[in-house]
C-alpha positions as CSV (number, residue, x, y, z in Angstrom):
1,X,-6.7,-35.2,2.6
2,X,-6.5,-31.8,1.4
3,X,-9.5,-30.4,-0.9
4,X,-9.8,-28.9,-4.2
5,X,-8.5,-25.3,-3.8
6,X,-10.1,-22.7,-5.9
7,X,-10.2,-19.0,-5.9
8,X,-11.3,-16.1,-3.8
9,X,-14.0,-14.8,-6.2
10,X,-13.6,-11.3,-4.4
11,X,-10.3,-11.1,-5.3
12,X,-10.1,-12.3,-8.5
13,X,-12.8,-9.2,-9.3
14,X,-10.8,-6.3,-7.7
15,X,-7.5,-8.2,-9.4
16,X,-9.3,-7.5,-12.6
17,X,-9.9,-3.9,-11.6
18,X,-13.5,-4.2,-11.1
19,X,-15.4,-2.8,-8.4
20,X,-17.1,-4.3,-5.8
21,X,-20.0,-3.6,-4.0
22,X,-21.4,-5.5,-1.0
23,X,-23.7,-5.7,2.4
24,X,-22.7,-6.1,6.3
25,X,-25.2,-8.2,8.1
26,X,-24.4,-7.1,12.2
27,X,-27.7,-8.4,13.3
28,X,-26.6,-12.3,13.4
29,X,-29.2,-14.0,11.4
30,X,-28.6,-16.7,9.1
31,X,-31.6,-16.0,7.2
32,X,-30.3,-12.3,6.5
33,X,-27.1,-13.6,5.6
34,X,-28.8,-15.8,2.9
35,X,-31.2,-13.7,1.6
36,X,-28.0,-10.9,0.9
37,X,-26.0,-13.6,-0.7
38,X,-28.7,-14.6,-3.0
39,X,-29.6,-11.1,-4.4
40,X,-26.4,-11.6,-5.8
41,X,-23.6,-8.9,-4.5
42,X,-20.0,-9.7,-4.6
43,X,-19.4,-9.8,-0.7
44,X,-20.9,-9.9,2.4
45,X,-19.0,-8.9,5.4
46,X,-20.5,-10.5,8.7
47,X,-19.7,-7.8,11.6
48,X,-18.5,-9.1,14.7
49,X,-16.9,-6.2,15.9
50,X,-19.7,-4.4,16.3
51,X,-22.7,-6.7,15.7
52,X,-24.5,-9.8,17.5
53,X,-22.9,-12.8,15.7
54,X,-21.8,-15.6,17.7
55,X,-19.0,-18.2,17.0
56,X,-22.3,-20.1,16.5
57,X,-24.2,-17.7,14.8
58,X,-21.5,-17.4,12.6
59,X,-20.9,-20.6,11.3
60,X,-24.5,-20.9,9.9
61,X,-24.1,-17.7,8.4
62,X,-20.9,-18.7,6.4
63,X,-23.1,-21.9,5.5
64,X,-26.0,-19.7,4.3
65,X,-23.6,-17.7,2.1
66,X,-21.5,-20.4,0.8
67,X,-24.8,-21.9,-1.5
68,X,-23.9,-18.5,-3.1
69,X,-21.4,-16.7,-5.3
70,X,-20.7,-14.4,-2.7
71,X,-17.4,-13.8,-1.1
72,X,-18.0,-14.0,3.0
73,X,-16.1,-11.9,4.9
74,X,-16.0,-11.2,8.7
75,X,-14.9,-8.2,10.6
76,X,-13.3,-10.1,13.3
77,X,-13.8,-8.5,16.8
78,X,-10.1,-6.9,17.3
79,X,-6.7,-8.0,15.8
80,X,-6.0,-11.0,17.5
81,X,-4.6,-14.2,15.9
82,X,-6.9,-16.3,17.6
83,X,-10.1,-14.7,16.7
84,X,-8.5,-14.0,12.8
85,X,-7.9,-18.3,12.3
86,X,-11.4,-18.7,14.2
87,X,-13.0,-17.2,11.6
88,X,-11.0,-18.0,8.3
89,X,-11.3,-21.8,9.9
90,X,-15.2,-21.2,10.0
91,X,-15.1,-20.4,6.2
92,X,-14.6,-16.8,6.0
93,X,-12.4,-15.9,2.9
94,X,-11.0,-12.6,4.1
95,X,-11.5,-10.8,7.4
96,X,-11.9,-6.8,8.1
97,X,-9.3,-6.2,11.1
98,X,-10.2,-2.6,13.4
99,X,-8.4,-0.5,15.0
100,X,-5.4,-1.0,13.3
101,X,-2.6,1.6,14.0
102,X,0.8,0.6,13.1
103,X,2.7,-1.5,10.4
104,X,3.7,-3.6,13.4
105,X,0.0,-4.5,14.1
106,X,-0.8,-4.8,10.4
107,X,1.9,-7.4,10.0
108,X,0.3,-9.3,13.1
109,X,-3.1,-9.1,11.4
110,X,-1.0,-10.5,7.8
111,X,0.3,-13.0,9.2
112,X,-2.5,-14.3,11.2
113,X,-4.5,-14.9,7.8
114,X,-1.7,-16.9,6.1
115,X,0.2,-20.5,7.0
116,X,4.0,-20.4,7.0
117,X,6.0,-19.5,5.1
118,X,4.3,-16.2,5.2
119,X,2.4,-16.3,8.1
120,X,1.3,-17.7,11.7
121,X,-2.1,-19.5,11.2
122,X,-2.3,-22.4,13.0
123,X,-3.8,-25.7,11.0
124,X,-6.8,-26.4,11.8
125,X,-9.5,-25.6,8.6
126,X,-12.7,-27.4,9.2
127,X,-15.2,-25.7,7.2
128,X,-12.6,-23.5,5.4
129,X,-12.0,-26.7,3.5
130,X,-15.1,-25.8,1.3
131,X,-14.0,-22.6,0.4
132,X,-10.3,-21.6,-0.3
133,X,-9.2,-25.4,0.4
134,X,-6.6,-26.7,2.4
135,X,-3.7,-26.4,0.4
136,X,-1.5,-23.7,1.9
137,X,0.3,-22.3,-0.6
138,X,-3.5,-21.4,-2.8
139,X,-4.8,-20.2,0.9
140,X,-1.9,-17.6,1.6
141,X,-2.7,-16.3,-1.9
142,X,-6.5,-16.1,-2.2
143,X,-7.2,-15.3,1.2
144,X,-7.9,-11.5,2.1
145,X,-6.6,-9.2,4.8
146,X,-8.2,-6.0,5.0
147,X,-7.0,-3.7,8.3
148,X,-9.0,-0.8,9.1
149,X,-7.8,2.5,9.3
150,X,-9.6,4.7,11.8
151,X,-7.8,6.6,13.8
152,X,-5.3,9.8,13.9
153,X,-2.3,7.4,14.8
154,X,-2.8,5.0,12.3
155,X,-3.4,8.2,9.6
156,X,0.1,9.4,10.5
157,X,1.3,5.9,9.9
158,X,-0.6,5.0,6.7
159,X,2.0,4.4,3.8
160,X,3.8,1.9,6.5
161,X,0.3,0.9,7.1
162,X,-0.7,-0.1,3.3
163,X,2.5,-1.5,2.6
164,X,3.1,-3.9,4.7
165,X,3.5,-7.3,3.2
166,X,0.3,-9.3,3.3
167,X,-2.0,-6.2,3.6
168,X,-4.4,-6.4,0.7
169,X,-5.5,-3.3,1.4
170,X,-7.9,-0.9,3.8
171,X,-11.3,-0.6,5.2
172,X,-11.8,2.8,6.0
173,X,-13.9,3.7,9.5
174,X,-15.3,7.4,8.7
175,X,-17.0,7.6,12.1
176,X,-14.2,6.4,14.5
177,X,-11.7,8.2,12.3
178,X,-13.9,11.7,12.9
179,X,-14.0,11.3,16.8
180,X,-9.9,10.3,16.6
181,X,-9.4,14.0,14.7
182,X,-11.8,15.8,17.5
183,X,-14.6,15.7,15.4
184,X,-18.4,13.6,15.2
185,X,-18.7,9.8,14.3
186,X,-20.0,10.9,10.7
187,X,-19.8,8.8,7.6
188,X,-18.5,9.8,5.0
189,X,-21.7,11.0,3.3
190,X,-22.3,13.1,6.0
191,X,-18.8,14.4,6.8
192,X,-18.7,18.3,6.6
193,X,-15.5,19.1,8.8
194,X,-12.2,19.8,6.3
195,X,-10.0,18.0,8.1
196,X,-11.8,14.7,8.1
197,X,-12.8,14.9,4.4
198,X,-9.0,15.3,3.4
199,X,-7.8,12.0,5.8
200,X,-10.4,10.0,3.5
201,X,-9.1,11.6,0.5
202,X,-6.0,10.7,1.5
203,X,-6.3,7.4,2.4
204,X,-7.6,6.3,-0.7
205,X,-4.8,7.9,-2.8
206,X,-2.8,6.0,-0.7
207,X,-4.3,3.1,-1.7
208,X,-4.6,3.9,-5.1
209,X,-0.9,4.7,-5.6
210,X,0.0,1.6,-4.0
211,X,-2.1,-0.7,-5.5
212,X,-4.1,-1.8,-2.6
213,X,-8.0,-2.4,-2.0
214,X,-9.5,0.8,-0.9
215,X,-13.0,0.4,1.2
216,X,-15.7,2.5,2.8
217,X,-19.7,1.9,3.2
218,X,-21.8,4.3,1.7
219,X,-23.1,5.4,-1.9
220,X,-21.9,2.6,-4.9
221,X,-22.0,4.8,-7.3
222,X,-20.9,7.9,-5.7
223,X,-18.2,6.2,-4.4
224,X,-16.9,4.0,-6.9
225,X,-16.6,6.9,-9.1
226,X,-14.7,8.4,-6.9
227,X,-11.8,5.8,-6.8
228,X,-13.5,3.2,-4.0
229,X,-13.2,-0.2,-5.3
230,X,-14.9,-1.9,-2.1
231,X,-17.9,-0.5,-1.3
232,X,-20.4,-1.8,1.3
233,X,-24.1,-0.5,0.2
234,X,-25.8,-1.2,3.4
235,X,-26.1,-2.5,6.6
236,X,-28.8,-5.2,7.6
237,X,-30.3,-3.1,10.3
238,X,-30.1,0.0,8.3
239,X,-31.8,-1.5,5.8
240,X,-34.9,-2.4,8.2
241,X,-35.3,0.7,9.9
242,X,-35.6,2.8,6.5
243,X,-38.0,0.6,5.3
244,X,-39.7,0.5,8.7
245,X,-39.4,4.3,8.4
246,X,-41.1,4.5,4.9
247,X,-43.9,1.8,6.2
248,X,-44.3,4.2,9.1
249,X,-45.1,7.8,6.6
250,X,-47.3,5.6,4.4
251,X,-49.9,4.5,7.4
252,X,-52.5,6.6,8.0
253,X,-52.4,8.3,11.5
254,X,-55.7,6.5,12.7
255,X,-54.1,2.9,11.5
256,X,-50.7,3.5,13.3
257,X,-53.2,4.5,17.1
């Protein structure tokens, strides 16, 4: 039996030429995960690159965000085809693949998200049947494949990147990028160095040229004026430790002892 298929919100919006702006959660909590989708953003990417979400942890994260409007996403934890189905089967409607350096390993991570004709995903969609459906043909056109562009190989391969059929477009890593150019693991509101500046600069010309999503974490409205049209405004665990840090300068010395 094959479900109602309906669309990928997320895309729908940047199809439109809207922006959109988002949170990560990286700190695998459910709760997080709900209280992020019901604030209202467009997306919420779940980390697992980087972060501490479980296959477990995931899947009642997905459920948390799916009483929601909000797109989930999940930075899978490298491009493998495995771990890309895992998570689109879990419910995700679009995945954030790292480390991606070639238009070879783009296509891998394109074809991973979609069924054949146009890609490799084996059948199997569980919970994915209450998002995008089960119908394969609305799948391999709703679902989102975002590849990660973070290093000085993949920058000298970037229009082969971002045109690869499938790619929907890139996730820009500021930090790994830096270190890849000989520089700091900086973002990009704190990048200073020339050289790394222009590589975001041109990446997202790139993207904007060609018609693809262009993403980066930082500043919304800083950002989205600058041409960004997927822009992550925080990170779970980011979020906690500045308000931690402005409990912290509000408490009286002899409270804090």
């Amino acid at each position: 039996m094959t479900s109602l298929p309906r669309p990928n919100r997320l895309k729908t919006r940047l199809s439109a030429s809207h922006a959109a702006v988002g949170l990560s959660c990286a700190l695998g909590s459910a709760q997080i995960a709900e209280e992020f989708a019901m604030a209202g953003f467009d997306f919420i990417y779940i980390d697992q690159q980087h972060g501490l979400t479980s296959q477990d942890t995931l899947i009642e994260m997905l459920r948390a965000i799916a009483a929601s409007q909000t797109t989930p996403l999940v930075r899978v934890a490298q491009n493998d085809r495995a771990l890309i189905g895992q998570a689109l089967d879990a419910g995700a409607e679009g995945v954030i693949v790292p480390m991606v350096n070639t238009a070879e390993e783009a296509a891998l991570a394109a074809r991973a998200c979609r069924y054949y004709p146009q890609g490799e995903r084996s059948w199997g969609p569980i919970r994915a049947r209450y998002g995008l459906g089960t119908d394969p043909e609305t799948v391999n056109r709703e679902v989102l494949c975002l590849v990660m562009i973070e290093t000085a190989e993949a920058l000298n391969n970037l229009e082969d990147i971002i045109t690869t059929p499938g790619i929907d477009g890139v996730y820009i890593g500021p930090a790994d990028l830096g270190v890849s150019l000989g520089g700091q693991p900086l973002n990009i509101e704190q990048a200073t160095d020339p050289e790394h500046i222009s590589a975001i600069t041109r990446i997202r010309q790139a993207c904007l040229d060609n018609n693809r999503i262009v993403g980066i974490t930082g500043d919304p409205e800083k950002l989205i004026a600058d041409g960004f049209n997927l822009v992550t405004a925080a990170l779970d665990f980011a979020i906690i430790r500045k308000a931690l840090d402005q409990i912290h300068r509000q408490t009286p010395v002899s409270a804090a002892q």
